[in-house]
Each structure stands twice: as C-alpha cells, then as structure tokens.
mmCIF file of the N, C-alpha and C atoms, coordinates in Angstrom:
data_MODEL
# 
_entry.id   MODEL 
# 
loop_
_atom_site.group_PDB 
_atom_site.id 
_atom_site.type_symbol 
_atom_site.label_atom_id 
_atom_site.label_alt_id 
_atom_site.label_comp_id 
_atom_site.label_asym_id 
_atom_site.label_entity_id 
_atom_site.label_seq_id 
_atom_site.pdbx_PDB_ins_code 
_atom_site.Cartn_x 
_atom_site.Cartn_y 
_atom_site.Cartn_z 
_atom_site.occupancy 
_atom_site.B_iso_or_equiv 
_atom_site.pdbx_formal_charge 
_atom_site.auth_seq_id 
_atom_site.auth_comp_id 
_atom_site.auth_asym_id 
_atom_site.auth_atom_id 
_atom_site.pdbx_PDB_model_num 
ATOM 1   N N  . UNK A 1 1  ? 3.505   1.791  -31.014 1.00 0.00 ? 1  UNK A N  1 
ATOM 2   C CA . UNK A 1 1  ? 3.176   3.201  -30.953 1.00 0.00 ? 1  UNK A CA 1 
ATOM 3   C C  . UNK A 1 1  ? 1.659   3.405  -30.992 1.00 0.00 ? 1  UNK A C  1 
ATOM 4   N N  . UNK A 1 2  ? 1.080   2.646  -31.640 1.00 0.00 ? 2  UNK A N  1 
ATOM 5   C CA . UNK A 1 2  ? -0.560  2.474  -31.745 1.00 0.00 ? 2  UNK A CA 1 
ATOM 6   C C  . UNK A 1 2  ? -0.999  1.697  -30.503 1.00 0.00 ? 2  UNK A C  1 
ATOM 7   N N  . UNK A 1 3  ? -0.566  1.221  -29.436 1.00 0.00 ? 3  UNK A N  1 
ATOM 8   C CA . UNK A 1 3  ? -0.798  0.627  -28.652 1.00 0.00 ? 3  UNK A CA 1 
ATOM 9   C C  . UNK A 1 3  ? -1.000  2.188  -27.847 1.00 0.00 ? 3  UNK A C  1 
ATOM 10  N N  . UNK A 1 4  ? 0.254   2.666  -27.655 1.00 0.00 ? 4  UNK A N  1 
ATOM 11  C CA . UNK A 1 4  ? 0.336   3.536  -26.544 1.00 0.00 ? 4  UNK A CA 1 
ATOM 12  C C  . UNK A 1 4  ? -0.615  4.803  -26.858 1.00 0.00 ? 4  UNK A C  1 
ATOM 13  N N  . UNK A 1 5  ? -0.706  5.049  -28.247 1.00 0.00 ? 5  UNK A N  1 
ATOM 14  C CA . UNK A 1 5  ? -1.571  6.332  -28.565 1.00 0.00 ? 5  UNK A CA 1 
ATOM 15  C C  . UNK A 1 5  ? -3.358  5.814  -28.056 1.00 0.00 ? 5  UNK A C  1 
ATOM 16  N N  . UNK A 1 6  ? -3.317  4.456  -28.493 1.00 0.00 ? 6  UNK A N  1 
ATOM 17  C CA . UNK A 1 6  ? -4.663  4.310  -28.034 1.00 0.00 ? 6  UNK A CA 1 
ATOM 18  C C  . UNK A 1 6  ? -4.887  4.095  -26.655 1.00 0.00 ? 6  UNK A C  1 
ATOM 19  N N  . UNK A 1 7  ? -4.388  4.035  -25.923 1.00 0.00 ? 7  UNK A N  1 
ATOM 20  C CA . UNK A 1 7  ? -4.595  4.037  -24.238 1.00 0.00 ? 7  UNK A CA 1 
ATOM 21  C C  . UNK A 1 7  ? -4.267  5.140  -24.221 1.00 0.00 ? 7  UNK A C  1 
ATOM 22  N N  . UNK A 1 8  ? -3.551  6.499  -24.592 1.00 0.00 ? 8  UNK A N  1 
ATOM 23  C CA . UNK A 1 8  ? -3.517  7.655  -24.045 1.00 0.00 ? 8  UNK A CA 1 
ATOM 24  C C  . UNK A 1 8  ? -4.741  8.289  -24.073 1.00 0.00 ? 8  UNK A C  1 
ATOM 25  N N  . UNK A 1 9  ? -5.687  7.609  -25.310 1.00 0.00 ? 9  UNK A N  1 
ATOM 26  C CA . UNK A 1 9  ? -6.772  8.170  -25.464 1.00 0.00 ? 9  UNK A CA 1 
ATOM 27  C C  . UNK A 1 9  ? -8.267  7.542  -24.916 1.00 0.00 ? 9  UNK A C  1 
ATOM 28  N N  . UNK A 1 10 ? -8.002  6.643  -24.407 1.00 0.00 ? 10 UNK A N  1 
ATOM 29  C CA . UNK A 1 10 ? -9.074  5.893  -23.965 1.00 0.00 ? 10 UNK A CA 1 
ATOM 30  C C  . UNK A 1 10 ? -9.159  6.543  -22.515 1.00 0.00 ? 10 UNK A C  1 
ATOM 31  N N  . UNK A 1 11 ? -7.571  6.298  -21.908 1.00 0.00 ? 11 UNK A N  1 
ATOM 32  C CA . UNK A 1 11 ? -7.535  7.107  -20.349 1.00 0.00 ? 11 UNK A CA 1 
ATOM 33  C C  . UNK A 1 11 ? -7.763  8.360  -20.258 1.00 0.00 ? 11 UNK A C  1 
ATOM 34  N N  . UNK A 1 12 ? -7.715  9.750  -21.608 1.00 0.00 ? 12 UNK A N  1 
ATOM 35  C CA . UNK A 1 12 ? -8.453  10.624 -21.318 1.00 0.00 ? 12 UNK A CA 1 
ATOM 36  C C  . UNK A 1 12 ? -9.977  10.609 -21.422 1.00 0.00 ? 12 UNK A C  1 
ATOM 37  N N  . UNK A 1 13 ? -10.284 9.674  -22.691 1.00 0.00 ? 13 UNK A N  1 
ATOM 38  C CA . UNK A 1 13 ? -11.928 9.447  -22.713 1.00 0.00 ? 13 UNK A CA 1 
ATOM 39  C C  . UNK A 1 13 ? -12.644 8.941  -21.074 1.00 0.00 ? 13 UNK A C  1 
ATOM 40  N N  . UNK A 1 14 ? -11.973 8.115  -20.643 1.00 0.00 ? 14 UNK A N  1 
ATOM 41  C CA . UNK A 1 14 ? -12.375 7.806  -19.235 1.00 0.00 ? 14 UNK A CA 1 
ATOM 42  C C  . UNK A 1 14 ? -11.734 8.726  -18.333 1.00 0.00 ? 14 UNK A C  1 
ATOM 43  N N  . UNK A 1 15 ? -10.951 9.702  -18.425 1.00 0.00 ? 15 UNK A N  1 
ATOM 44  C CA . UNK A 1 15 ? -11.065 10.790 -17.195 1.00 0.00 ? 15 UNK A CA 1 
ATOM 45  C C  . UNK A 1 15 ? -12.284 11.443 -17.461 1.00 0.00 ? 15 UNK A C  1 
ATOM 46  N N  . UNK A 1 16 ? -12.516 11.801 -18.766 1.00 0.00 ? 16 UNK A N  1 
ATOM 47  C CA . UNK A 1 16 ? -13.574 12.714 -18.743 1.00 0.00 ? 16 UNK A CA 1 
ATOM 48  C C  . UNK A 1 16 ? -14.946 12.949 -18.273 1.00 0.00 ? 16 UNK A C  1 
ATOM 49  N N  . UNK A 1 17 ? -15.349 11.203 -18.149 1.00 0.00 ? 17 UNK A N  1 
ATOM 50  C CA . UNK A 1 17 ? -16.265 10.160 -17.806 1.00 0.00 ? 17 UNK A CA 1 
ATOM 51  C C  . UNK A 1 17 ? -16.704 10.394 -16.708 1.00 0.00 ? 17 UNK A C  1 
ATOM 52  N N  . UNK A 1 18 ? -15.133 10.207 -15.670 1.00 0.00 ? 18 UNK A N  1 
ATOM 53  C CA . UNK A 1 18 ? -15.498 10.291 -14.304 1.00 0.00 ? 18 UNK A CA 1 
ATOM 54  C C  . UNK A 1 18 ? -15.523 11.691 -13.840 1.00 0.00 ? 18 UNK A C  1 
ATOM 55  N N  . UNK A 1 19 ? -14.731 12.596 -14.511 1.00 0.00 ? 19 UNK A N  1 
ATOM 56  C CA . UNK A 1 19 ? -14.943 13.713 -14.271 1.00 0.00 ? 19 UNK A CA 1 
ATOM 57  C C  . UNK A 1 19 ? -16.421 14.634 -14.121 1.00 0.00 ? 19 UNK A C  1 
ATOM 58  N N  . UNK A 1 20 ? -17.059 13.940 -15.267 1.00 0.00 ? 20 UNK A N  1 
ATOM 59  C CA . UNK A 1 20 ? -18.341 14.517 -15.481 1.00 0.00 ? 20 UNK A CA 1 
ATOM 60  C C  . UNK A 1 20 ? -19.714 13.788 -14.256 1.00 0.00 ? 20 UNK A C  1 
ATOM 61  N N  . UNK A 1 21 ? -19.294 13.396 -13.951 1.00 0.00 ? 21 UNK A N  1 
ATOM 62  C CA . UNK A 1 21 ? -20.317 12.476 -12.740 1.00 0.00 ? 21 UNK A CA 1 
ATOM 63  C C  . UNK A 1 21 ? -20.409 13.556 -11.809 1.00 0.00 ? 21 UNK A C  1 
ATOM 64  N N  . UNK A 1 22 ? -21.591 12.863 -11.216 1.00 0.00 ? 22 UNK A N  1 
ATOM 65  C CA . UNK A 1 22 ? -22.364 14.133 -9.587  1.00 0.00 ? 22 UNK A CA 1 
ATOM 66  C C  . UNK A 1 22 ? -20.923 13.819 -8.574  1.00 0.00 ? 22 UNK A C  1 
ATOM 67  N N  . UNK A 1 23 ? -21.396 14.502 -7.980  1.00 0.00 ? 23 UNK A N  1 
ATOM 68  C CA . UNK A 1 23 ? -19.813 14.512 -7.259  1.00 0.00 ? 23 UNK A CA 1 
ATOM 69  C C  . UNK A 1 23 ? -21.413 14.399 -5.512  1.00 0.00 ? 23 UNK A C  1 
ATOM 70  N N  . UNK A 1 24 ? -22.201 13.447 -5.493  1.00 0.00 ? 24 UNK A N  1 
ATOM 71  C CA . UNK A 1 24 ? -23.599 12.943 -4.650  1.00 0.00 ? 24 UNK A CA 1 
ATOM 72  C C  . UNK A 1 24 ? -22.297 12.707 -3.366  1.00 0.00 ? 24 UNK A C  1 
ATOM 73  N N  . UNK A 1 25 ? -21.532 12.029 -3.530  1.00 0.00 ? 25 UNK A N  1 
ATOM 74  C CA . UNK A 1 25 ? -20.436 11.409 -2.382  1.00 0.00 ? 25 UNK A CA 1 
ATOM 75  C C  . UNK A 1 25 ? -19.708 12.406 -1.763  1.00 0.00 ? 25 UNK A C  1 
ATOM 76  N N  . UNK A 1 26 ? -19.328 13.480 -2.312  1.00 0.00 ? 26 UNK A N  1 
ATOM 77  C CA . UNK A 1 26 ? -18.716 14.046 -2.127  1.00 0.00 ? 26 UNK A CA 1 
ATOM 78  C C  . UNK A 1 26 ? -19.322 15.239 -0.916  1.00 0.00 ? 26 UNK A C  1 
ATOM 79  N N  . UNK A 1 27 ? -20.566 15.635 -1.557  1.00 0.00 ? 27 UNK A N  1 
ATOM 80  C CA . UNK A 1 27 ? -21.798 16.151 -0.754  1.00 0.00 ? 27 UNK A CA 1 
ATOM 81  C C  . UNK A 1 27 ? -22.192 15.302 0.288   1.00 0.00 ? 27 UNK A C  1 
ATOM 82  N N  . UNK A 1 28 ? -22.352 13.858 0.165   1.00 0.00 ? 28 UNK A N  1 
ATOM 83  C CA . UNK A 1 28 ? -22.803 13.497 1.422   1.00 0.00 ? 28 UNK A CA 1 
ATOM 84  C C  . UNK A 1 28 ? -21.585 13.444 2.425   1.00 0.00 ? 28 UNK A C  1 
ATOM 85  N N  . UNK A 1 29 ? -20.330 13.138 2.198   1.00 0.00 ? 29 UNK A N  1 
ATOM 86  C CA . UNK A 1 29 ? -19.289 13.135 2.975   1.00 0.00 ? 29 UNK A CA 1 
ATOM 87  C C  . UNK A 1 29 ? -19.358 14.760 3.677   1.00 0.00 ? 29 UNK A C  1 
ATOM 88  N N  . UNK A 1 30 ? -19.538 15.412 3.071   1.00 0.00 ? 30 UNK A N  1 
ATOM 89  C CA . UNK A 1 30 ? -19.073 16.777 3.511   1.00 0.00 ? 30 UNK A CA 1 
ATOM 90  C C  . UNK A 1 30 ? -20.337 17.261 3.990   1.00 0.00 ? 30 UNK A C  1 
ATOM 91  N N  . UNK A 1 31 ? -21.546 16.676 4.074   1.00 0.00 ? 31 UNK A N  1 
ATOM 92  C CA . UNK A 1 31 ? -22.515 17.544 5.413   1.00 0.00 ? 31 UNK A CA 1 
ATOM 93  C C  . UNK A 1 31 ? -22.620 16.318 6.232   1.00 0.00 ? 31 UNK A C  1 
ATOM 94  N N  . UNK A 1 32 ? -21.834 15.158 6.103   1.00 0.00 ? 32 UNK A N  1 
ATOM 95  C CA . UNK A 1 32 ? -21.940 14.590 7.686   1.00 0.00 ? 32 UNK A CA 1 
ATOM 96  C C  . UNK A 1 32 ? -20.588 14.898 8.007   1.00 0.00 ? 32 UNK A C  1 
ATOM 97  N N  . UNK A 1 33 ? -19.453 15.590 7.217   1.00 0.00 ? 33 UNK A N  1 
ATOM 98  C CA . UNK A 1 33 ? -18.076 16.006 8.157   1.00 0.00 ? 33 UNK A CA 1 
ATOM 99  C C  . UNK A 1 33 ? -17.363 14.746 8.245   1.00 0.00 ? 33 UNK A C  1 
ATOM 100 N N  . UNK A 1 34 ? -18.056 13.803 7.668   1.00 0.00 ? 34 UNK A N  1 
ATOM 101 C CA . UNK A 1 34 ? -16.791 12.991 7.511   1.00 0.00 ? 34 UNK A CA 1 
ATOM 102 C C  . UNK A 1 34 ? -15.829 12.948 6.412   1.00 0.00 ? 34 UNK A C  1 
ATOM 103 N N  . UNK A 1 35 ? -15.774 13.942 5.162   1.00 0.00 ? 35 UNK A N  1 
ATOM 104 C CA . UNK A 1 35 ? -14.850 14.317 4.249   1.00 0.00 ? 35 UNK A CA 1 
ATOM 105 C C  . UNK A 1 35 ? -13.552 14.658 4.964   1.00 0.00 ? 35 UNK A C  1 
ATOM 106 N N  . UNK A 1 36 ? -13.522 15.704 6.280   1.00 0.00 ? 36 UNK A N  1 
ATOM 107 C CA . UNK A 1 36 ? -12.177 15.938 7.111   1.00 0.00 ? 36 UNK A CA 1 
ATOM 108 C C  . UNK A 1 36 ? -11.090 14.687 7.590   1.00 0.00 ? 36 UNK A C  1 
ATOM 109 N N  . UNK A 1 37 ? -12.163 13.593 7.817   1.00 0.00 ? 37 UNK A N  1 
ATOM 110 C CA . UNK A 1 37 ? -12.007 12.321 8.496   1.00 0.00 ? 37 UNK A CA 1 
ATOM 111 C C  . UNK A 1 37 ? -11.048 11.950 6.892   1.00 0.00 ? 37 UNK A C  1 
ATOM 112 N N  . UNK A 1 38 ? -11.723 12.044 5.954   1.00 0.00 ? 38 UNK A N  1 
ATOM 113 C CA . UNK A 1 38 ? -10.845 11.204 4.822   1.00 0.00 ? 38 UNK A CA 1 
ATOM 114 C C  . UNK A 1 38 ? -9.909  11.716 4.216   1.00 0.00 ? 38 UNK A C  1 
ATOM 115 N N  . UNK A 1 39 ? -9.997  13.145 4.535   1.00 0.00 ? 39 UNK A N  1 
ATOM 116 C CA . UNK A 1 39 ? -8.664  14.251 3.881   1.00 0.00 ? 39 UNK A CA 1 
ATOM 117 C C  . UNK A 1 39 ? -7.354  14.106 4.728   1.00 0.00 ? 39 UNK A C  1 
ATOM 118 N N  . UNK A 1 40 ? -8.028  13.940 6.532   1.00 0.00 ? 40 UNK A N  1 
ATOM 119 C CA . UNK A 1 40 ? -7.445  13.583 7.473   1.00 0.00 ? 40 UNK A CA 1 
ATOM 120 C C  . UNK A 1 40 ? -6.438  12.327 7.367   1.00 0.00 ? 40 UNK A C  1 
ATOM 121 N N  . UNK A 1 41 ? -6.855  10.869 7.037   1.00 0.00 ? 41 UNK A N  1 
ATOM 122 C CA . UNK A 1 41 ? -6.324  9.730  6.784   1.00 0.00 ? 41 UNK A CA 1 
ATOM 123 C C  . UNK A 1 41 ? -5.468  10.289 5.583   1.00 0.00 ? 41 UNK A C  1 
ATOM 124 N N  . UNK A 1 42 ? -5.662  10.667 4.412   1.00 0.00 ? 42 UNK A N  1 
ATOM 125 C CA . UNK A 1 42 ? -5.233  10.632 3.113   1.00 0.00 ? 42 UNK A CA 1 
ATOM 126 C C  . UNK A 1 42 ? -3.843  11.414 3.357   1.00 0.00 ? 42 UNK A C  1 
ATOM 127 N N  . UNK A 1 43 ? -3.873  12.853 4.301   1.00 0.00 ? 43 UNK A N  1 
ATOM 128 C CA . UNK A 1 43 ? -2.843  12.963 4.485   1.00 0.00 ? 43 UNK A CA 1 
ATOM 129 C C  . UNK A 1 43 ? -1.368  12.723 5.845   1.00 0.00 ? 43 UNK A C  1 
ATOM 130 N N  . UNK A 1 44 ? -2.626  11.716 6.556   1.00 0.00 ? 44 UNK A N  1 
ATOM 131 C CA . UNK A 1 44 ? -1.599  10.846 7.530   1.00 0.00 ? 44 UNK A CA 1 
ATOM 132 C C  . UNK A 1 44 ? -0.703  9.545  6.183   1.00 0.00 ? 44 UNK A C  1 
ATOM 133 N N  . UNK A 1 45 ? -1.455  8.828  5.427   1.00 0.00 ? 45 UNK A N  1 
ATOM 134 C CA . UNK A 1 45 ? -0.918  8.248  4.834   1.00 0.00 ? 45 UNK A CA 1 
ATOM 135 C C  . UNK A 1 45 ? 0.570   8.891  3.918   1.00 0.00 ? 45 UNK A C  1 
ATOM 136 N N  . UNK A 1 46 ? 0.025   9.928  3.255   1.00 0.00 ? 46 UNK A N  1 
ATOM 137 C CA . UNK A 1 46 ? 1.415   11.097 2.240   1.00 0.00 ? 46 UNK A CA 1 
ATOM 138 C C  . UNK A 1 46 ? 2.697   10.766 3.772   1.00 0.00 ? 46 UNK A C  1 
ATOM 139 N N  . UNK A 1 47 ? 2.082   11.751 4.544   1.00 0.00 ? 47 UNK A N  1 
ATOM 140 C CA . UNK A 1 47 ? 3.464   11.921 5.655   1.00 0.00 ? 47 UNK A CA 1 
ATOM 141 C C  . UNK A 1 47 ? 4.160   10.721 5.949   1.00 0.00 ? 47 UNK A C  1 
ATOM 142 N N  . UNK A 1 48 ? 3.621   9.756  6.473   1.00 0.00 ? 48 UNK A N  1 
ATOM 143 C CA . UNK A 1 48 ? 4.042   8.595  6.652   1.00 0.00 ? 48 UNK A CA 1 
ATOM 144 C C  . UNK A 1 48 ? 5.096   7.925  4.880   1.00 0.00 ? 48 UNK A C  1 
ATOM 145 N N  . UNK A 1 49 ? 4.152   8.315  4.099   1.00 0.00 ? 49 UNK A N  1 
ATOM 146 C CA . UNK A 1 49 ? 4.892   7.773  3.249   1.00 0.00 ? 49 UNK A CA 1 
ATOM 147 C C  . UNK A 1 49 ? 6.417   8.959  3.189   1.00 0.00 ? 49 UNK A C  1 
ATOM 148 N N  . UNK A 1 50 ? 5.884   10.045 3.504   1.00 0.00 ? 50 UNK A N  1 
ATOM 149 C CA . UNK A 1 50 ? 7.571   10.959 2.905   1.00 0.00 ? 50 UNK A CA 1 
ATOM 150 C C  . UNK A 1 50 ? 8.286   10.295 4.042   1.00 0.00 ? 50 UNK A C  1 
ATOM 151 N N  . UNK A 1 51 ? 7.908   10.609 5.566   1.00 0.00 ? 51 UNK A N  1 
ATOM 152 C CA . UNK A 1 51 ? 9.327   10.622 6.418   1.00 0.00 ? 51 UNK A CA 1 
ATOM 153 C C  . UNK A 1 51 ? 9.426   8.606  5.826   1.00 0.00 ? 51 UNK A C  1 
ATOM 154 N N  . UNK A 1 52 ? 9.174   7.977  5.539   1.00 0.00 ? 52 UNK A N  1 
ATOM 155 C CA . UNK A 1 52 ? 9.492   6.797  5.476   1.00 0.00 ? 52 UNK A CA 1 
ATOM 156 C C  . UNK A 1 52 ? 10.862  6.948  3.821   1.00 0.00 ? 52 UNK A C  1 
ATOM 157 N N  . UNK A 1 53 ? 10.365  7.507  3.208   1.00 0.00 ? 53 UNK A N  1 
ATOM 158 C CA . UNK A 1 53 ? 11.087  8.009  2.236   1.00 0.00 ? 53 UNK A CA 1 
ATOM 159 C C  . UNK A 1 53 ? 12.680  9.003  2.454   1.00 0.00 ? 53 UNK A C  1 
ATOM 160 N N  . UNK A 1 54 ? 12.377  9.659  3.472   1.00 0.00 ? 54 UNK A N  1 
ATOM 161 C CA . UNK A 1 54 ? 13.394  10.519 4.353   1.00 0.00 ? 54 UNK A CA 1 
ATOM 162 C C  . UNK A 1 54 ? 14.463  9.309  4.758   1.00 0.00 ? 54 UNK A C  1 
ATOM 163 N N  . UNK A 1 55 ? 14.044  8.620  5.767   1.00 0.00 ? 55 UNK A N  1 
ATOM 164 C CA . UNK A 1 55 ? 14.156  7.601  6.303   1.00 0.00 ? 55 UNK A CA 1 
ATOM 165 C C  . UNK A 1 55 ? 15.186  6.742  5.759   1.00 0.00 ? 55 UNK A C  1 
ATOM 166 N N  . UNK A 1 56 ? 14.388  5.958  4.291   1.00 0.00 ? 56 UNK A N  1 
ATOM 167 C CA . UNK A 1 56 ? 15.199  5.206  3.171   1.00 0.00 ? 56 UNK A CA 1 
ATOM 168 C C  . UNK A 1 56 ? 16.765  5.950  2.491   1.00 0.00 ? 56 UNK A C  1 
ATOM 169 N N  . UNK A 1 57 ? 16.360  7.737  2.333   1.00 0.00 ? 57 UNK A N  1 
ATOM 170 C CA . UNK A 1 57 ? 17.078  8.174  1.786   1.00 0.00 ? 57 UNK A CA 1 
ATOM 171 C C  . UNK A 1 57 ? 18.698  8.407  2.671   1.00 0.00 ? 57 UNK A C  1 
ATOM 172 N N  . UNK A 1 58 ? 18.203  8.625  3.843   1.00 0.00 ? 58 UNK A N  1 
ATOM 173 C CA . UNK A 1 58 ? 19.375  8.179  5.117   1.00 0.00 ? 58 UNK A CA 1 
ATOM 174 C C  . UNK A 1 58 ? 20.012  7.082  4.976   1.00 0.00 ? 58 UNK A C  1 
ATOM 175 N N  . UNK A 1 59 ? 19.228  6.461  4.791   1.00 0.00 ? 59 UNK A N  1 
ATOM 176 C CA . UNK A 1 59 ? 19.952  5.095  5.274   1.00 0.00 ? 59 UNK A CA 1 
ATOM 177 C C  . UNK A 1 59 ? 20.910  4.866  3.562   1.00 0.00 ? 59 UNK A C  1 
ATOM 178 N N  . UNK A 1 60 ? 20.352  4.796  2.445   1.00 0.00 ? 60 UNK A N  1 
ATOM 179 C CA . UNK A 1 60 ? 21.141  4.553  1.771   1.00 0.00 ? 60 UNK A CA 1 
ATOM 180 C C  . UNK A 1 60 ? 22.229  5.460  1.474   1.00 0.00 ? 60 UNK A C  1 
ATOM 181 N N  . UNK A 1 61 ? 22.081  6.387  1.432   1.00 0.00 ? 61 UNK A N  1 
ATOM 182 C CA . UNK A 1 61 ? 23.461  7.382  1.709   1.00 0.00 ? 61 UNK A CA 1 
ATOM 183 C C  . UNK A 1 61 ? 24.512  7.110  2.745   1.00 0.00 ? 61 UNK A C  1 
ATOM 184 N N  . UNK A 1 62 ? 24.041  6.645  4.567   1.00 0.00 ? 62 UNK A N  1 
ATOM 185 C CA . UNK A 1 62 ? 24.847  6.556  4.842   1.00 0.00 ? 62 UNK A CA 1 
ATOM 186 C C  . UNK A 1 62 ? 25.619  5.041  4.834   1.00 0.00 ? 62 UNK A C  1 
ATOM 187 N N  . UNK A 1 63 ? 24.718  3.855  3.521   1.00 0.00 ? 63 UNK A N  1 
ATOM 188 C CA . UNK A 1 63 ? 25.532  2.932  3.135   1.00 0.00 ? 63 UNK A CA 1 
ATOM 189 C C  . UNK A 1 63 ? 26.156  2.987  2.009   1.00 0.00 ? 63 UNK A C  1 
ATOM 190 N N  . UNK A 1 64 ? 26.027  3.922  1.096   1.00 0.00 ? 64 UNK A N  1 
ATOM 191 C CA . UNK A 1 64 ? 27.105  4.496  -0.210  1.00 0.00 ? 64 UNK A CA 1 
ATOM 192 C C  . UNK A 1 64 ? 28.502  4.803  0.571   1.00 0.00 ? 64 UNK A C  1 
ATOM 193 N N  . UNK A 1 65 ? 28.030  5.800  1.589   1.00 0.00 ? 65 UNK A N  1 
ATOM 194 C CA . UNK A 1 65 ? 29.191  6.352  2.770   1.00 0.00 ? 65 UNK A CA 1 
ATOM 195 C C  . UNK A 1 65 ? 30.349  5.248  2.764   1.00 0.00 ? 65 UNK A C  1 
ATOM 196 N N  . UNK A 1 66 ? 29.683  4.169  3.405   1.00 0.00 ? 66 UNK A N  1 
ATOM 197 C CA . UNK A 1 66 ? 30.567  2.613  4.024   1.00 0.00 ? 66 UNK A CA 1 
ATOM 198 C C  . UNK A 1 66 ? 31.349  2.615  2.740   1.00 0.00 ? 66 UNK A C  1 
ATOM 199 N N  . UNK A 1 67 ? 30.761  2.006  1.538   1.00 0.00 ? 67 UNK A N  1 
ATOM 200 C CA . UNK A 1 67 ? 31.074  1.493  0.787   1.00 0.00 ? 67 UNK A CA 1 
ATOM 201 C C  . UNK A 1 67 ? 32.256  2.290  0.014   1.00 0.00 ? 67 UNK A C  1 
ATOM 202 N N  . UNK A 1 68 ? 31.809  3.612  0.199   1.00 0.00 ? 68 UNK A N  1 
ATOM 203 C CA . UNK A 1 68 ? 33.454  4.714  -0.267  1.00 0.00 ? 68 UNK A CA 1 
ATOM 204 C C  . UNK A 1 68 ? 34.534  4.445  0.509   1.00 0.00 ? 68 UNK A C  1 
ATOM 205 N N  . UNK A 1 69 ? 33.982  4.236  2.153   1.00 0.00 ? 69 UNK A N  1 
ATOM 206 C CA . UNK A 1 69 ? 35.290  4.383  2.982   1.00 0.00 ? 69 UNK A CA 1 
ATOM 207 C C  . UNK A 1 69 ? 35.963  2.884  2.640   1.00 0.00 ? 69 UNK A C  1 
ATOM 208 N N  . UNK A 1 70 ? 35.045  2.263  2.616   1.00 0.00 ? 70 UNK A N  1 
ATOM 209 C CA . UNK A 1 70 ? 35.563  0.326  2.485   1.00 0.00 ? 70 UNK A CA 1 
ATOM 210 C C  . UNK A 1 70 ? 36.884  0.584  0.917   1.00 0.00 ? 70 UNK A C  1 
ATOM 211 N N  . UNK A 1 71 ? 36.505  1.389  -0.508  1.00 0.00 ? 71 UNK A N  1 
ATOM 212 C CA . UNK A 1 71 ? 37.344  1.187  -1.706  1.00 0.00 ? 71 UNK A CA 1 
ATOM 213 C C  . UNK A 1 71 ? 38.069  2.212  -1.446  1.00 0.00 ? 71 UNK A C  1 
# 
C-alpha cells in the first residue's frame, strides 16, 4: 500500500514538473505549421486504432456466434 501511495505521488510530483515547463516546442511547431502535421498523424493513428478495434470486436462476436451454434 506504501508502494502504491508513493508512486501516486511521485507521478503527480512529476506531472507537475512537466506541466510547468515552456511549452518553446509547442510554439515552434505551431509558427512553422507543422503542429497540424502532428495533430494530423496523432489522429490518423486513434482512427486506425478504433476501426481496428471495430474490426476485432466483429470478428469475435461473430466467433462466440459459431461457438453457440456448435453447443
């Protein structure tokens, strides 16, 4: 329990950390316009991951399916 309380608190001490930093990258991405480029990828990656998830969720349903009609 002292294990887990102390990493709950270390990982907020280090959000806070990074939170508090210049956000310099963020500015330079976004006046050369390549921030769109990475919001762009970030959410080709999500989609890809749901319909792949869609995808999985098909398929195992329609092998629960088999397996009802098989007992």
């Amino acid at each position: 329990m002292k294990k887990r309380f102390s990493l709950a608190l270390l990982s907020l001490c280090l959000l806070n950390v990074l939170a508090a930093q210049n956000s310099t990258d963020t500015d330079f991405m976004r006046s050369t316009g390549k921030i769109y480029v990475v919001v762009a990828v970030v959410l080709a990656i999500f989609v890809g991951l749901v319909l792949f998830l869609v995808y999985l969720d098909r398929k195992l349903t329609k092998l629960e399916n088999q397996i009802k009609d098989n007992d």
